[in-house]
C-alpha positions in Angstrom: 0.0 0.0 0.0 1.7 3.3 -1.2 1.0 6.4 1.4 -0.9 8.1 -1.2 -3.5 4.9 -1.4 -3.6 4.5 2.5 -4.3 8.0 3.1 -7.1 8.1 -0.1 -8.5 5.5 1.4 -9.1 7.5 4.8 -10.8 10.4 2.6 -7.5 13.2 2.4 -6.1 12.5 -1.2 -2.6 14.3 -1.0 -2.1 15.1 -5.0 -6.2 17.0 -4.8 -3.6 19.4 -2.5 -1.2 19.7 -4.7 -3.9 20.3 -7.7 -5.3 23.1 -5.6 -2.0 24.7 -5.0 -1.2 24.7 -8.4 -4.9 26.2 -9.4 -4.5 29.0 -6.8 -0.9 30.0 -7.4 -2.1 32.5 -10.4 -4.7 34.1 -8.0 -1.9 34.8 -5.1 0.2 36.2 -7.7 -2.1 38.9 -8.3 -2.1 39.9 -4.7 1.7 40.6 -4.9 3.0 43.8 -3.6 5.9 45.5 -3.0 7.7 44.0 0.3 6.4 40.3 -0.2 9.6 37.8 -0.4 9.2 34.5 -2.5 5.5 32.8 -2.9 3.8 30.2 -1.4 4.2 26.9 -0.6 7.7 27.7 2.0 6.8 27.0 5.9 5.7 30.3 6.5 5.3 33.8 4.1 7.5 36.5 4.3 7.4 40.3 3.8 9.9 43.0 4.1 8.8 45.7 6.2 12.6 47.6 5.6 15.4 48.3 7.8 16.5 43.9 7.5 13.6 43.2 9.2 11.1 40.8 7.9 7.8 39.4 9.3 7.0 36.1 9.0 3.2 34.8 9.0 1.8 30.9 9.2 -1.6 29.8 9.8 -3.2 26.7 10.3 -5.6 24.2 12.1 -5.8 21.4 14.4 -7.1 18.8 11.5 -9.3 15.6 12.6 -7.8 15.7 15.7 -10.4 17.4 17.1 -12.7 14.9 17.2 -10.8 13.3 19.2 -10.8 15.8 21.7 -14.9 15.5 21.4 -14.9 11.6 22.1 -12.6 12.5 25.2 -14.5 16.0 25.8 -11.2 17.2 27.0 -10.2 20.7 25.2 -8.1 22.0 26.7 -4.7 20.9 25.0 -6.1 21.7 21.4 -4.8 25.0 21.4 -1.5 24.0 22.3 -1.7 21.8 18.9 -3.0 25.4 16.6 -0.6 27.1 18.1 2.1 24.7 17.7 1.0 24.5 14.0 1.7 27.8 13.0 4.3 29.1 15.4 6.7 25.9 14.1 6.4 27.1 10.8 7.6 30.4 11.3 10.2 29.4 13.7 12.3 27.6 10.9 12.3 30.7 8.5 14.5 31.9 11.6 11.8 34.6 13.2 10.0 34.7 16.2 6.7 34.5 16.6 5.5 38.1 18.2 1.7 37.4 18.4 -1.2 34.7 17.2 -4.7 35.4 16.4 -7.2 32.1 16.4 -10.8 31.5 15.4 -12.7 28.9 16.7 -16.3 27.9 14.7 -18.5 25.8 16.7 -22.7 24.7 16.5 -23.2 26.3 19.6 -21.0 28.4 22.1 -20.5 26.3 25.4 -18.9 29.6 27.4 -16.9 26.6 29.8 -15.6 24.7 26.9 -14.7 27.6 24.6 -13.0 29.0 27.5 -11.2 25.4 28.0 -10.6 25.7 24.3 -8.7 29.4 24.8 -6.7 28.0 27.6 -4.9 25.7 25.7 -4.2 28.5 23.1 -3.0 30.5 25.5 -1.1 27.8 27.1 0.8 27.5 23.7 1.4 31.2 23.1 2.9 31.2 26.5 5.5 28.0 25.3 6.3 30.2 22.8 6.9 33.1 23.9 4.2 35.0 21.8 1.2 37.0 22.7 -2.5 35.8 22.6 -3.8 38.8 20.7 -6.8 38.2 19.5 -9.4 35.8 17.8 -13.2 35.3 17.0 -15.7 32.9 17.9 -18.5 31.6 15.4 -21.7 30.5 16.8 -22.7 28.6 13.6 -26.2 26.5 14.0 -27.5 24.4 11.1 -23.6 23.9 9.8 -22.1 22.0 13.0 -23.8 20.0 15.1 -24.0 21.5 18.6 -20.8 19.5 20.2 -18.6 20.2 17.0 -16.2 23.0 16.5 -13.4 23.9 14.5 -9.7 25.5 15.7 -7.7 27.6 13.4 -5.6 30.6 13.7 -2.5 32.3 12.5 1.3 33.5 13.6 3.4 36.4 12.6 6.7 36.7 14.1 10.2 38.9 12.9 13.5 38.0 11.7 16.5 40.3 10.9 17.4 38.9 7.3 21.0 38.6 8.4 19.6 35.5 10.7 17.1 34.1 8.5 17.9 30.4 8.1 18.1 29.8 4.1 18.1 26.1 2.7 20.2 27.6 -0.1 23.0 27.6 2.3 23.1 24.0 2.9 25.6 21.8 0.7 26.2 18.0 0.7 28.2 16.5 4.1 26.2 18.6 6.3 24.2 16.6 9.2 20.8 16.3 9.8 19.6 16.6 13.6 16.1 15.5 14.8 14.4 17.3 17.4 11.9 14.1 19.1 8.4 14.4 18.6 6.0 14.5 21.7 3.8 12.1 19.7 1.8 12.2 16.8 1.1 16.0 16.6 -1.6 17.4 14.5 -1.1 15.1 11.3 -2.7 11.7 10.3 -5.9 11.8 12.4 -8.0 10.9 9.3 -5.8 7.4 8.9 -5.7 7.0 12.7 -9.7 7.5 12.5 -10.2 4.9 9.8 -7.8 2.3 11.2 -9.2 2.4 15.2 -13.0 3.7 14.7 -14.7 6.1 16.8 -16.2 3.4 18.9 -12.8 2.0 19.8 -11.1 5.4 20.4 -13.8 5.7 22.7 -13.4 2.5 25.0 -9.2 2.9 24.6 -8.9 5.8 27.0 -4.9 5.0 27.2 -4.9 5.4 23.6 -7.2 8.1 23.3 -5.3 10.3 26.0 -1.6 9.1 24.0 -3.0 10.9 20.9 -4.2 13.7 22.5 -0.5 14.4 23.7 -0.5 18.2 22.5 2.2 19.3 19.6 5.7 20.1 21.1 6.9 23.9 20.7 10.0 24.3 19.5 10.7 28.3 19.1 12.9 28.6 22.3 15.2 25.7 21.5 15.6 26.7 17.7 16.2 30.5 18.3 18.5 29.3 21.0 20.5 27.2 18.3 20.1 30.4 15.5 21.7 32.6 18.5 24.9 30.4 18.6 25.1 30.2 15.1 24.6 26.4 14.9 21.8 26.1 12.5 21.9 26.5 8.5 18.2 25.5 7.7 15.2 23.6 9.5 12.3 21.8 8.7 8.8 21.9 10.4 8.0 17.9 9.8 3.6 17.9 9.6 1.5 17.1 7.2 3.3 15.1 4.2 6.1 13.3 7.2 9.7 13.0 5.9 8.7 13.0 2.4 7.3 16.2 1.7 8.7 18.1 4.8 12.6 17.4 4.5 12.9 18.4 1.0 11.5 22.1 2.0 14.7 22.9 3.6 17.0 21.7 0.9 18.2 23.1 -2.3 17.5 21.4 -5.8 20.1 19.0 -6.3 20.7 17.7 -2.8 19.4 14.9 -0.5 18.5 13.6 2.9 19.7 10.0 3.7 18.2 9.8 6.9 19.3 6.7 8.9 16.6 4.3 10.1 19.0 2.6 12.4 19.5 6.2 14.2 15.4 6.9 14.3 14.2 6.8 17.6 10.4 5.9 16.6 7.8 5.8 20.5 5.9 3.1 20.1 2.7 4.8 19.5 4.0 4.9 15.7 4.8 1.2 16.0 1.4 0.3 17.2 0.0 2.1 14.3 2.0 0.7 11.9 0.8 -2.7 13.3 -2.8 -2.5 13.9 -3.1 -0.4 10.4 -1.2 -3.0 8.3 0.6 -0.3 6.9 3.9 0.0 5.0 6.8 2.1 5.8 6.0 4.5 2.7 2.9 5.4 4.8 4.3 6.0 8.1 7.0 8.0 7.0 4.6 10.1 4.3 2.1 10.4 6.7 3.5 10.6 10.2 6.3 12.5 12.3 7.6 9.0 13.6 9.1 10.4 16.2 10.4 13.7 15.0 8.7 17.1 14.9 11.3 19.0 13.5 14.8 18.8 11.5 17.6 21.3 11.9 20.5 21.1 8.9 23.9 21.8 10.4 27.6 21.7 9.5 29.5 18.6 10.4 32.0 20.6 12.8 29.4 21.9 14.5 27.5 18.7 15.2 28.8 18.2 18.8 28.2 21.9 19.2 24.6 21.9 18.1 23.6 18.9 20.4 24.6 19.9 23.6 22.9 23.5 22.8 19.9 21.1 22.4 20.6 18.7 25.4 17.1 19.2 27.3 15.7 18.4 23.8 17.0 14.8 23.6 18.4 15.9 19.8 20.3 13.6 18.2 22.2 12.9 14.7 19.5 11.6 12.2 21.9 11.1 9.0 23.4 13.6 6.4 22.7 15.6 3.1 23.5 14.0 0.3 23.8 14.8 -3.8 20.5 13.7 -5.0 16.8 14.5 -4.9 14.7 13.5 -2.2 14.5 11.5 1.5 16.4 8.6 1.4 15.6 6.2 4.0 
């Protein structure tokens, strides 16, 4: 079973994404302005607001994970997951988030569990360093049922230019270093959904409560690498696993070879694996399997780079190679 069949078959067809990005790319362009800095489909956007100072936005959601958190009508970690969404993204462009915005849509306003909801949003912004600035709530009847909702929201941060991490920087021998995973995250709920069921989430309360492990933040430990000088480029790894996320930080004509032996995979990703009869293609397309995000450094700066992220638990994943691609 290749990932694109096993996720299909779950309802999210990848390449309908990749259509839609391709169909929308002439409608952005006409939006362009003076200040904006490459297009879409980087981790986060950029725009030049002068003096080598760029903002950097993300946005995002929390996906099918949410229901989830209805079955276990616990909602208070949620926000940790939107915020962790965007604020990741912009953190590997090199910024730092400054402020998020959500917007939560829901069939009708519970005041104790939107305010559960904002908690975890909060509890996020706080991780990162970032302000809660402001948001919306939706009472929408007649389109969600009364216990549904949806969480999305958005990230702007700041980088000088002169720290910005660039993937056109990186050339072949340098080292890949993972930054572990707190679990699943915010990606492949839909597959998890279709291989479990509802009603078997709902009896497996160990399960349940081991996917509902919030998204880890990593702005403080990045910046703290970009402030020593140890990082060249980074990659968020969410939607799409190592497939589509490692290639974002590399330049055309280089590789990752990414050794398995080295991957430190929890077992919640080898339970999946089992129970879902899926192949290796689909966990590492679909999943984090263990790692949330991937900092690109230079070899003599390896042992360097690690003890800066000691508290993370980093560790040498493999290398960049000449080639196109993860290479596992």
């Amino acid at each position: 079973m290749t990932n694109e069949s096993a996720y299909a078959q779950a309802g999210v067809d990848v390449t309908r994404g990749y259509k839609a990005v391709d169909l929308m790319k002439e409608h952005v362009k006409r939006t362009r302005i003076p200040g904006v800095v490459g297009g879409i489909g980087g981790f986060a956007g950029l725009f030049d607001i002068g003096g080598g100072r760029l903002l950097a936005a993300g946005a995002d959601g929390v996906g099918t994970k949410l229901r989830l958190a209805i079955i276990a009508d616990k909602h208070d970690t949620v926000g940790i997951d939107c915020v962790a969404m965007s604020v990741n993204d912009v953190a590997v462009t090199g910024a730092i988030p400054l402020f998020f915005l959500d917007y939560i849509a829901c069939g009708k306003i519970i005041p104790d569990k939107v305010a559960d909801i904002v908690k975890g949003v909060a509890d996020g912004c706080v991780q990162a360093g970032c302000a809660l600035l402001g948001g919306e709530t939706a009472e929408m009847p007649g389109f969600y049922a009364e216990d549904d909702y949806d969480l999305a929201g958005f990230a702007v941060g700041a980088v000088e230019r002169t720290r910005m991490l660039d993937k056109s920087n990186v050339r072949a021998g340098d080292m890949l270093i993972a930054l572990p995973s707190s679990g699943v995250h915010s990606n492949g709920f839909s597959l998890i959904r279709k291989i479990y069921g509802e009603e078997h989430l709902r009896r497996d309360s160990a399960l349940l409560e081991t996917l509902l492990t919030p998204t880890k933040i990593y702005v403080k430990p990045l910046a703290k690498l970009i402030e020593a000088c140890l990082a060249v480029s980074a990659c968020h790894i969410t939607g799409g696993g190592f497939y589509e996320n490692i290639p974002r930080c590399l330049p055309d004509g280089l590789c990752a070879k990414v050794s398995k032996s080295a991957l430190r995979t929890p077992d919640v990703f080898r339970m999946i694996k089992q129970d879902g009869k899926a192949e290796d293609r689909d966990m590492f397309g679909t999943f984090n399997m263990g790692v949330g995000m991937v900092v690109v450094a230079r070899e003599t700066d390896v042992d360097a780079a690690l003890a800066c992220l000691a508290d993370e638990g980093a560790y040498v994943l493999g290398e960049v190679g000449v080639g196109e691609g993860v290479i596992i």
